[in-house]
Chimera marker file (.cmm) of the C-alpha trace (Angstrom):
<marker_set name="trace">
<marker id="1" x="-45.057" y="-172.955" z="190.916" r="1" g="1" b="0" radius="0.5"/>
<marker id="2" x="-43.294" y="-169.809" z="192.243" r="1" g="1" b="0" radius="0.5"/>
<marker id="3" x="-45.274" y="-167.249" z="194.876" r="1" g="1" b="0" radius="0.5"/>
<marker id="4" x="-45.238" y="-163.954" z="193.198" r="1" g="1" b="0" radius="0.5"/>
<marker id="5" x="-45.452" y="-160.811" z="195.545" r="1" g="1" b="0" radius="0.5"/>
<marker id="6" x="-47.986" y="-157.825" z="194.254" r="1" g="1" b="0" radius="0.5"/>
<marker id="7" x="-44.905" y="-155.985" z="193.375" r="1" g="1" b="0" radius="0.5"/>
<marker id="8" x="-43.162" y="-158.990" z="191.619" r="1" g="1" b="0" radius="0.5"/>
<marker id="9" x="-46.774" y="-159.520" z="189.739" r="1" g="1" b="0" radius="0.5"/>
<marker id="10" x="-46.986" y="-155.323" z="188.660" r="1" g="1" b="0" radius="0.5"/>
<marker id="11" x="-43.757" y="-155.208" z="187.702" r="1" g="1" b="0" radius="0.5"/>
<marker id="12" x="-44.071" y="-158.536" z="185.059" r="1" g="1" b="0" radius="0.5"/>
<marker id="13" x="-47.185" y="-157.403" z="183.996" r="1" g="1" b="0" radius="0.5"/>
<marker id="14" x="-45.889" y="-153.605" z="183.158" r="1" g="1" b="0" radius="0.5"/>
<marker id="15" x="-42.813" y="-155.330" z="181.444" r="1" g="1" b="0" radius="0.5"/>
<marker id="16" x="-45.635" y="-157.093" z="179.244" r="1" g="1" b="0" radius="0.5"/>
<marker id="17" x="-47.441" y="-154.305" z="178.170" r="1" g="1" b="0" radius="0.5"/>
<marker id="18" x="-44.201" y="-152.121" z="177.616" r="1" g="1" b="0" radius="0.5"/>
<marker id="19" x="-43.880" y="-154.890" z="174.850" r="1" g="1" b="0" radius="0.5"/>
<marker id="20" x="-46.836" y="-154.497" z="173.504" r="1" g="1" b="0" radius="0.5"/>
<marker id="21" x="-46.407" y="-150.298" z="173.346" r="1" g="1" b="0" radius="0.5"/>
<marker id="22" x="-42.794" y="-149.636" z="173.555" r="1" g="1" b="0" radius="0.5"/>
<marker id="23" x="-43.176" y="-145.830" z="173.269" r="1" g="1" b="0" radius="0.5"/>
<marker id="24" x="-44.646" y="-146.193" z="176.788" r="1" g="1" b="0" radius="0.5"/>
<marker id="25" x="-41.637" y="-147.450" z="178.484" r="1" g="1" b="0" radius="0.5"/>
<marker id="26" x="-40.841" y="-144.081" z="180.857" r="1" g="1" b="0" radius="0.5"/>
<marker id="27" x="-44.441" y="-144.081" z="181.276" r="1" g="1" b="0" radius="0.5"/>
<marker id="28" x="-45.894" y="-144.708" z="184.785" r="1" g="1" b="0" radius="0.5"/>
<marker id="29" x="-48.234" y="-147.130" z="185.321" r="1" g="1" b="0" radius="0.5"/>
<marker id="30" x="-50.186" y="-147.612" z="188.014" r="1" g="1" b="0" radius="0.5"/>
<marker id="31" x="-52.984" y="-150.203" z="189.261" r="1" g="1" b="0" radius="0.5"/>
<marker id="32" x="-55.637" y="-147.488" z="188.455" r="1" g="1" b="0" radius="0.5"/>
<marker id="33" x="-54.303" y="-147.247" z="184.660" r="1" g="1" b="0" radius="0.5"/>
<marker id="34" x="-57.034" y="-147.996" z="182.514" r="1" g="1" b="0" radius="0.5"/>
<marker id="35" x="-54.672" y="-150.706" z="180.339" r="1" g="1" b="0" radius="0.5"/>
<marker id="36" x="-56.895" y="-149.820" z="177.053" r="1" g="1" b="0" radius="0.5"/>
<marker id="37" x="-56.898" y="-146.065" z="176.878" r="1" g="1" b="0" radius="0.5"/>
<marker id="38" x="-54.058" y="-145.195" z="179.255" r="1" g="1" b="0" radius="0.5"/>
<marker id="39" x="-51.545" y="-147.761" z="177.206" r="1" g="1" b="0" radius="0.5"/>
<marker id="40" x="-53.139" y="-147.462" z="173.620" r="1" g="1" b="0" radius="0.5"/>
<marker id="41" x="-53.759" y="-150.721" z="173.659" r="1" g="1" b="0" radius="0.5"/>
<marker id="42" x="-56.781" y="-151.722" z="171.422" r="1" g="1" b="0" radius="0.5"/>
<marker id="43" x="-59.134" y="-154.638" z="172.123" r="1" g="1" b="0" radius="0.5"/>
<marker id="44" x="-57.208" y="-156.948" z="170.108" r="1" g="1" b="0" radius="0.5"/>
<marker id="45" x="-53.992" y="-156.265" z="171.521" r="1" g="1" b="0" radius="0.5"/>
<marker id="46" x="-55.545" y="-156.473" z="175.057" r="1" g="1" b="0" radius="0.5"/>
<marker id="47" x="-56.747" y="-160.154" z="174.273" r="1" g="1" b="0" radius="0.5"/>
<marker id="48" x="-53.058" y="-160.731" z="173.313" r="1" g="1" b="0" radius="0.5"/>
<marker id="49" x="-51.556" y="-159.093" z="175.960" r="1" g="1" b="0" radius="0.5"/>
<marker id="50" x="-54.161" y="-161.322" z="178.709" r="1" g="1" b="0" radius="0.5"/>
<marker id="51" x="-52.970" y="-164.145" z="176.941" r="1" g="1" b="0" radius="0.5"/>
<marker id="52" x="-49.054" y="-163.151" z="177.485" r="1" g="1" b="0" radius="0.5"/>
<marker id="53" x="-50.228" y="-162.542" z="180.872" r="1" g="1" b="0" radius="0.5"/>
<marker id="54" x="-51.857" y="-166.272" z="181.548" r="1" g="1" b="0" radius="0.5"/>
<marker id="55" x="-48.679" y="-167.989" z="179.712" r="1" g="1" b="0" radius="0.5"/>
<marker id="56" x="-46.611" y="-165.791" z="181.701" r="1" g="1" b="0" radius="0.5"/>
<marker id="57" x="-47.767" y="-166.796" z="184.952" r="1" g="1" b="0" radius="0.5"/>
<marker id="58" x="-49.342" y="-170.557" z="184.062" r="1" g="1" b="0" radius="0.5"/>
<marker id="59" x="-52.685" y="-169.209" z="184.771" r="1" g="1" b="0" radius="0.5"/>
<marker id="60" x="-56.263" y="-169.208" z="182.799" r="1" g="1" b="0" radius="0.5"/>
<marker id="61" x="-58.217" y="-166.132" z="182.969" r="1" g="1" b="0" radius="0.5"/>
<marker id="62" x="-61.995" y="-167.435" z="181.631" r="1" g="1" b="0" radius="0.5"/>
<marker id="63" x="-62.508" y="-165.725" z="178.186" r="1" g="1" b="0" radius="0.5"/>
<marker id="64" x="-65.890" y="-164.461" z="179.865" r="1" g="1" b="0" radius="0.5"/>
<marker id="65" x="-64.033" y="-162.489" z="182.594" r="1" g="1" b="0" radius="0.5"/>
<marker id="66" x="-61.281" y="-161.338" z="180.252" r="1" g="1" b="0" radius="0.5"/>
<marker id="67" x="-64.200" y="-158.017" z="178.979" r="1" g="1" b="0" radius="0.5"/>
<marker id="68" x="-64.533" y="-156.635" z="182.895" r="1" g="1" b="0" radius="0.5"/>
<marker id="69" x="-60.534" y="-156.137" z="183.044" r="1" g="1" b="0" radius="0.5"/>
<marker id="70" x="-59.922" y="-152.891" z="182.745" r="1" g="1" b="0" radius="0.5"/>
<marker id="71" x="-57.190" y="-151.506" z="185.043" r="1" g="1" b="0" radius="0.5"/>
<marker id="72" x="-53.845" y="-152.948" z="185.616" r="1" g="1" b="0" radius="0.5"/>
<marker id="73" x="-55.433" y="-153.710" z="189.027" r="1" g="1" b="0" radius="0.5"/>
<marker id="74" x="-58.114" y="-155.610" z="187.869" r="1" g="1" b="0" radius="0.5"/>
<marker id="75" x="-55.556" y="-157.543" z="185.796" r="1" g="1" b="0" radius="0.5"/>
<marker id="76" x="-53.322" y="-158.217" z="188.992" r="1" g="1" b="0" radius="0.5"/>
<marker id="77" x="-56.462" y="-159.093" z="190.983" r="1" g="1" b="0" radius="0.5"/>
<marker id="78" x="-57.645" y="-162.143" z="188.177" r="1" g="1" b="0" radius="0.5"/>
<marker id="79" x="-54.013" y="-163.012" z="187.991" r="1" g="1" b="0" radius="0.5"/>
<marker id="80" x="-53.362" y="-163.152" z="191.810" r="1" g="1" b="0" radius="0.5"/>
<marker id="81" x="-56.856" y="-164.820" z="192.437" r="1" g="1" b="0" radius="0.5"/>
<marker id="82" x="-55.681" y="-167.675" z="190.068" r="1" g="1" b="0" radius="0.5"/>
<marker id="83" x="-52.261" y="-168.182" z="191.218" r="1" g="1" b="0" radius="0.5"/>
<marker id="84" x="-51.666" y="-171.370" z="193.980" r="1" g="1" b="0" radius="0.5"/>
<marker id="85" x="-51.145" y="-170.888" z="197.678" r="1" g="1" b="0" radius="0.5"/>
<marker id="86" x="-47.830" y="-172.615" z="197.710" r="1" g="1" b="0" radius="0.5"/>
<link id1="1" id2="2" r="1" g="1" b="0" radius="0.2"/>
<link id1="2" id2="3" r="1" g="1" b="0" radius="0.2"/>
<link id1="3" id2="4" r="1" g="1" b="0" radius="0.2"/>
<link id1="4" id2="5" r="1" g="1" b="0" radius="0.2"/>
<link id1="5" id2="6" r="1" g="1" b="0" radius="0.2"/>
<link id1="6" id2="7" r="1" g="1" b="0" radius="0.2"/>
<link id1="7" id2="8" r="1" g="1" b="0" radius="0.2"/>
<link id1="8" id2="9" r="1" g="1" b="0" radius="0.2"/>
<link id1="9" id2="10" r="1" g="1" b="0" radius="0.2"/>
<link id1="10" id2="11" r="1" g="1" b="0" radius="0.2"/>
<link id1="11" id2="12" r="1" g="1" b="0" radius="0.2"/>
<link id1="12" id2="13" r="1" g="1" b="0" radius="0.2"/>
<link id1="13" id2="14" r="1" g="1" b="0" radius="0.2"/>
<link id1="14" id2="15" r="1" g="1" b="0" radius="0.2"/>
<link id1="15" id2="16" r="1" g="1" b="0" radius="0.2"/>
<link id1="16" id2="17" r="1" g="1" b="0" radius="0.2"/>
<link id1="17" id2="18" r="1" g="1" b="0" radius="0.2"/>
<link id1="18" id2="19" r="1" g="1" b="0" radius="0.2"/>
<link id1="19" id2="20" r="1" g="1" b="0" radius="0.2"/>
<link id1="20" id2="21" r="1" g="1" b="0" radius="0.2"/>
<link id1="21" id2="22" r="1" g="1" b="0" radius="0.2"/>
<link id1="22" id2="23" r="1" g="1" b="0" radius="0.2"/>
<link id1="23" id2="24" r="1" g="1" b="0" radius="0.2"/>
<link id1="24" id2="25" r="1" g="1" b="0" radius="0.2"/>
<link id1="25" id2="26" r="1" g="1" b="0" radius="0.2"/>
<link id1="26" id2="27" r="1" g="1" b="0" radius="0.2"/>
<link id1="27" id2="28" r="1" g="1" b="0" radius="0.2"/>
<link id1="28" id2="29" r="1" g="1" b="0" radius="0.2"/>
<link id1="29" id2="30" r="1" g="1" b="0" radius="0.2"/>
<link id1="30" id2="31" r="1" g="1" b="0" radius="0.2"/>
<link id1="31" id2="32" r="1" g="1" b="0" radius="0.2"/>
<link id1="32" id2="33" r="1" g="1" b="0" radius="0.2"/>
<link id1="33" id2="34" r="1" g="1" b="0" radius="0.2"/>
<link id1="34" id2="35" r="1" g="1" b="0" radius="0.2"/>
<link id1="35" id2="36" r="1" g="1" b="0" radius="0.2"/>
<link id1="36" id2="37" r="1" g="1" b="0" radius="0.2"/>
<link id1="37" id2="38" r="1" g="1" b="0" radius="0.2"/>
<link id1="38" id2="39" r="1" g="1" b="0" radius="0.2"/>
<link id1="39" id2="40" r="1" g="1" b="0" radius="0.2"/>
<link id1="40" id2="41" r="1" g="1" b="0" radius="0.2"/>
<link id1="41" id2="42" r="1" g="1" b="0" radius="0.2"/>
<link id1="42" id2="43" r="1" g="1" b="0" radius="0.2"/>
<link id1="43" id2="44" r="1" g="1" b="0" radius="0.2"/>
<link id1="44" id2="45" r="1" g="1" b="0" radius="0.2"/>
<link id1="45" id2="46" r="1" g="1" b="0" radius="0.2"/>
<link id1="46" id2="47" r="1" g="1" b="0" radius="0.2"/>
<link id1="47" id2="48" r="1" g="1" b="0" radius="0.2"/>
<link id1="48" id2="49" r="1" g="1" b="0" radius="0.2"/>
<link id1="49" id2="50" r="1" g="1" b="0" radius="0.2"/>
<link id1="50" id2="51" r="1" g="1" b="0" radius="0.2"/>
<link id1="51" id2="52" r="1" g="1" b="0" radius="0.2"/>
<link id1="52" id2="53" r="1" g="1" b="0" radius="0.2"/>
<link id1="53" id2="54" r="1" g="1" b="0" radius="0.2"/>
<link id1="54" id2="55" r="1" g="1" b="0" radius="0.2"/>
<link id1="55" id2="56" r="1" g="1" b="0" radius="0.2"/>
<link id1="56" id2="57" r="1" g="1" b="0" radius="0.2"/>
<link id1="57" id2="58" r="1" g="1" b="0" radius="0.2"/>
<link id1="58" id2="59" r="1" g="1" b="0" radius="0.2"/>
<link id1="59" id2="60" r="1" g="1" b="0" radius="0.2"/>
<link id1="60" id2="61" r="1" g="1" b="0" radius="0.2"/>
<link id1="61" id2="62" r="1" g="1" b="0" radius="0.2"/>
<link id1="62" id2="63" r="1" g="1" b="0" radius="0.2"/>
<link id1="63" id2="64" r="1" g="1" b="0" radius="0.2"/>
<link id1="64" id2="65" r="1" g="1" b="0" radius="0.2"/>
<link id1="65" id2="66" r="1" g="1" b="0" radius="0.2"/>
<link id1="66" id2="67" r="1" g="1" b="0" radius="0.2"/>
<link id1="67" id2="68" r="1" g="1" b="0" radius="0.2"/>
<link id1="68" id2="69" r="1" g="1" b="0" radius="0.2"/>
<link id1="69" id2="70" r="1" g="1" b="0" radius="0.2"/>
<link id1="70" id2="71" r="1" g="1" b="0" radius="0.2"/>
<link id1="71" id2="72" r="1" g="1" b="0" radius="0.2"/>
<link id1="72" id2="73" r="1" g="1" b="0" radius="0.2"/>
<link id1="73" id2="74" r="1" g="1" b="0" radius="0.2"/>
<link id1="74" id2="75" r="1" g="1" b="0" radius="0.2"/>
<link id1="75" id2="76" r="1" g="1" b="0" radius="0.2"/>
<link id1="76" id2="77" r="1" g="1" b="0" radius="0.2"/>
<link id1="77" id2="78" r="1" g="1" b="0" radius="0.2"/>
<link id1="78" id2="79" r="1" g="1" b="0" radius="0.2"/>
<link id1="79" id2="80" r="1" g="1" b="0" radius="0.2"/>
<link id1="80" id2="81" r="1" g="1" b="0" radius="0.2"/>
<link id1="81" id2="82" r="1" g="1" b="0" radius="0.2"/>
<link id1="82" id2="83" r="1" g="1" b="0" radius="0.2"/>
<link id1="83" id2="84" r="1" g="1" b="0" radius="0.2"/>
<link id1="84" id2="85" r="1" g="1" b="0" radius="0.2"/>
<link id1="85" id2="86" r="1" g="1" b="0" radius="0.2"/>
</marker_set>
């Protein structure tokens, strides 16, 4: 399983939701973007887009977590927490 840096993980994860909105692609995101109402993104598209996110990186976020994400932050933090040491 590959290390990913904070940067390499923000920069995936931005490339994710830029698929999900497209129009937001010269947008800046940061970690204190709110993903739902700073990307558009509705709930259903943000269960989608967590579940790009955990096939992306070979992780499981528990579906009881997945309702406190709100910021990209957060969303690196789950992701980071759940990746290996190695």
């Amino acid at each position: 399983m590959k290390k990913y840096s904070r940067d390499e993980l923000r920069e995936k994860t931005i490339r994710l939701i830029h698929n999900f909105v497209p129009e937001l692609e010269n947008a800046e995101l940061t970690e204190e973007s709110v993903i739902n109402t700073d990307t558009a993104i509705d709930s259903l598209s943000m269960i989608m887009l967590i579940t790009k996110v955990e096939s992306s990186f070979d992780v499981r976020i528990p579906k009881d977590e997945w309702y406190t994400i709100n910021t990209l932050g957060e969303l690196l933090d789950k992701v980071e927490a759940l990746l290996p040491d190695a």
